[in-house]
C-alpha positions in Angstrom: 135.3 85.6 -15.7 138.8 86.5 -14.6 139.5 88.9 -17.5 137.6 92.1 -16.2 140.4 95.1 -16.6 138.7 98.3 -14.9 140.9 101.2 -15.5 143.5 101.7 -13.7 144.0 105.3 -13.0 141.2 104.9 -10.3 142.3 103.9 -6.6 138.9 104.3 -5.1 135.8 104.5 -6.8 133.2 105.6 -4.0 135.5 109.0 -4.4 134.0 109.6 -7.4 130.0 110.5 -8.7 128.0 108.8 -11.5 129.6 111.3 -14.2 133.1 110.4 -13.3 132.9 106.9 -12.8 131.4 107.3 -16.2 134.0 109.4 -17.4 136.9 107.0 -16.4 135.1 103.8 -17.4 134.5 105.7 -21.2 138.1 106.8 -21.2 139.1 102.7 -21.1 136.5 102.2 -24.0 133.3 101.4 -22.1 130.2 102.6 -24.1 126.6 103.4 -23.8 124.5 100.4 -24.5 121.0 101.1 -22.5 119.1 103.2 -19.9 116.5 102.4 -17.3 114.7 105.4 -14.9 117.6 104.8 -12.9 121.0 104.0 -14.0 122.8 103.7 -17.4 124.3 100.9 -18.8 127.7 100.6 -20.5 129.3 97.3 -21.9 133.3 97.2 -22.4 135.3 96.5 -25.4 134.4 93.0 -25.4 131.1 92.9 -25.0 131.7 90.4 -21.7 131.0 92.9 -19.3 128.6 95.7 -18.3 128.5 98.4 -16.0 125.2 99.7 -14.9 125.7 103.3 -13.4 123.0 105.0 -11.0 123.4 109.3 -10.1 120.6 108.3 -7.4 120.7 104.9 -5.8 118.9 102.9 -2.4 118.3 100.4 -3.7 120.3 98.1 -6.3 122.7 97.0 -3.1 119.9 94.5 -2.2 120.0 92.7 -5.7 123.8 93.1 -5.9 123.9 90.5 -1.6 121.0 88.6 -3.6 123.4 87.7 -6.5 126.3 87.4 -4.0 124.3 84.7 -1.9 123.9 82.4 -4.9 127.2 82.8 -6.6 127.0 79.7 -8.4 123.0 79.8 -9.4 122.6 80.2 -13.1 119.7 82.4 -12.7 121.6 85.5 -11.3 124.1 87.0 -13.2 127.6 87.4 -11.8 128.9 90.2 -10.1 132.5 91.1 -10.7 132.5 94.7 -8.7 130.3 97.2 -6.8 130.3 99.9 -5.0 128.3 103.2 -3.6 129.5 106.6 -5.5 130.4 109.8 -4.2 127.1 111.8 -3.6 124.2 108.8 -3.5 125.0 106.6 -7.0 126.1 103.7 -7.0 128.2 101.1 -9.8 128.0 97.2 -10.5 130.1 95.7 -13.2 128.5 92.0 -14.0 129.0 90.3 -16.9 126.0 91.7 -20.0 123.3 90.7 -20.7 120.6 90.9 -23.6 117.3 91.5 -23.7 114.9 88.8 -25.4 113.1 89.7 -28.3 109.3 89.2 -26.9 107.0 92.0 -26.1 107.1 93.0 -22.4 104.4 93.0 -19.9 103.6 94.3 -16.6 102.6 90.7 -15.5 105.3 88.1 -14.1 107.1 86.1 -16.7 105.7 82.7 -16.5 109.2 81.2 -16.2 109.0 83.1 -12.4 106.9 80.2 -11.3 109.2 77.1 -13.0 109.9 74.3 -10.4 113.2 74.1 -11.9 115.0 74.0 -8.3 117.8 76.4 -8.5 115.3 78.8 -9.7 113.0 78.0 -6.6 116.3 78.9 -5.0 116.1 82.1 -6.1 112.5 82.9 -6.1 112.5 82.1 -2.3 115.1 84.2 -1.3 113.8 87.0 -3.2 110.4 86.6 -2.1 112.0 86.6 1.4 114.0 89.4 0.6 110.9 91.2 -0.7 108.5 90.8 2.8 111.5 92.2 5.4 112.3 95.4 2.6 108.2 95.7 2.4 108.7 96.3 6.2 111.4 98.1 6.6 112.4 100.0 3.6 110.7 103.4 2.8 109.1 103.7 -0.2 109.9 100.1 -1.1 108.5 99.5 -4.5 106.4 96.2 -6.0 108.4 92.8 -7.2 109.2 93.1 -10.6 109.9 90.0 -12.2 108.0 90.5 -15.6 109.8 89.3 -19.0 111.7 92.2 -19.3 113.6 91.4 -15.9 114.5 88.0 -17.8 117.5 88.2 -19.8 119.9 86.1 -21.9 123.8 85.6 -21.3 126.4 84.7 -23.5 125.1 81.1 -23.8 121.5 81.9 -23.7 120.5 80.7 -20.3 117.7 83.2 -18.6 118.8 85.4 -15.8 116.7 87.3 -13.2 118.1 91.1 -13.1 116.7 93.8 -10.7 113.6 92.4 -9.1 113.8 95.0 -6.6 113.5 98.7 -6.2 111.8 101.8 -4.8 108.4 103.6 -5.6 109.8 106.2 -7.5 106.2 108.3 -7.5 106.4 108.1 -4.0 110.0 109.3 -3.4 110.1 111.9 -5.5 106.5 113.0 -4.7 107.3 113.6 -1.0 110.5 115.2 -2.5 107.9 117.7 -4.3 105.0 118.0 -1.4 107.1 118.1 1.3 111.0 118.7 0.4 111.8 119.0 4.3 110.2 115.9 5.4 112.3 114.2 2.6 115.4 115.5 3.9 115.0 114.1 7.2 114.6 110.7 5.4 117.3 111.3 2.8 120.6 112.8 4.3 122.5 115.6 2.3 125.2 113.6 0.8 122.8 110.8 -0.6 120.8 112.7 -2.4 122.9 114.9 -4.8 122.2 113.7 -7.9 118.8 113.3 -7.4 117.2 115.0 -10.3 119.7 113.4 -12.3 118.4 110.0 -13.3 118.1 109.2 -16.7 114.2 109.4 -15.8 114.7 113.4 -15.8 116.0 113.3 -19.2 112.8 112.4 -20.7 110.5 114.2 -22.7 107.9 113.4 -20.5 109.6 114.2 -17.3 109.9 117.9 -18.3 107.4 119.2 -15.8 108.3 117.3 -12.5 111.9 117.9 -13.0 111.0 122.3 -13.0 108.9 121.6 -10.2 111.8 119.6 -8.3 114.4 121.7 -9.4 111.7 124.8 -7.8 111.8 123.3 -4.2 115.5 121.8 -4.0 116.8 125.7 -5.0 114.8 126.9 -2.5 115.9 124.6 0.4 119.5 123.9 -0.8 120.4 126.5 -2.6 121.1 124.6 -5.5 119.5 122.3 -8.5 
């Protein structure tokens, strides 16, 4: 997908946060399509291409080198750009997907275990990827690969999208328990947007966002 025209009055995108990579990507006629508890999700004019935007990312960079491994597998989607944002988010322009239209589970879509051999591919470099981030990333989270992390592209073949990720309970628990231990883990610059995920935005979330708001004040002097 050669096509992919990303606006042209940005020179370097890690200069900018979430909201103005937002901002610039909107101003070429991106728009909203989705939200996760991490990142939104805009598609372009076309409908070919989506940009999935994250105020607070460590780790989306590990599917984005999973994807880039298997450039030709038809169960990853292609990734046409990526990059880390100014202050801890991060962008990744692939080409969009849709969701199927089954009800989700928290168990792993049964496709997950196919023999089909480019999805064994996948599977074992994922699990692979999985054990040495279980190891060696803090706060790594579970392998999500349950139907919702199945989607369809533009000629309905399934594609795996974000198997991995952190423990968000636990990240932003320590963040609330112990704000200084988490600084020590989470450098300054990183961590800006924090309290900025679409997860904060929720009704639900209400309470844990005063309470982190509360401690982040206190130690940085801002919110």
């Amino acid at each position: 997908m050669d096509d992919l025209t990303l606006p042209a009055d940005v020179d370097d995108w890690s200069l900018l946060d979430h909201c103005g990579a937002r901002n610039a990507l909107e101003r070429s006629g991106w728009r909203f399509v989705a939200a996760g508890d991490w990142a939104v999700v805009l598609a372009d004019a076309t409908r070919r291409y989506a940009a999935r935007i994250g105020p607070f990312e460590r780790a989306y960079q590990y599917f984005v080198d999973l994807c880039r491994r298997h450039p030709e597998n038809r169960w990853l989607p292609t990734i046409e750009f990526a990059t880390d944002l100014d202050g801890g988010g991060h962008l990744a322009v692939m080409e969009l997907l849709s969701p199927r239209q089954i009800p989700d589970v928290d168990d792993p879509d049964p496709v997950w275990f196919s023999d089909d051999p480019d999805l064994a591919e996948v599977r074992a470099d994922v699990e692979r990827t999985y054990a040495d981030c279980r190891e060696n990333v803090r706060w790594w989270g579970p392998l999500d690969v349950k139907p919702a992390h199945f989607m369809l592209d533009s000629t309905g073949q399934l594609k795996l999208v974000d198997p991995f990720g952190l423990a968000g309970s636990e990240v932003y628990g320590l963040a609330r328990s112990d704000y200084p231990s988490f600084c020590e883990l989470v450098p300054a610059w990183s961590r800006r947007h924090m309290l900025q995920i679409p997860h904060f935005s929720q009704p639900y979330a209400a309470q844990d966002l005063r309470a982190l708001r509360a401690v982040v004040a206190a130690y940085d002097g801002t919110a």
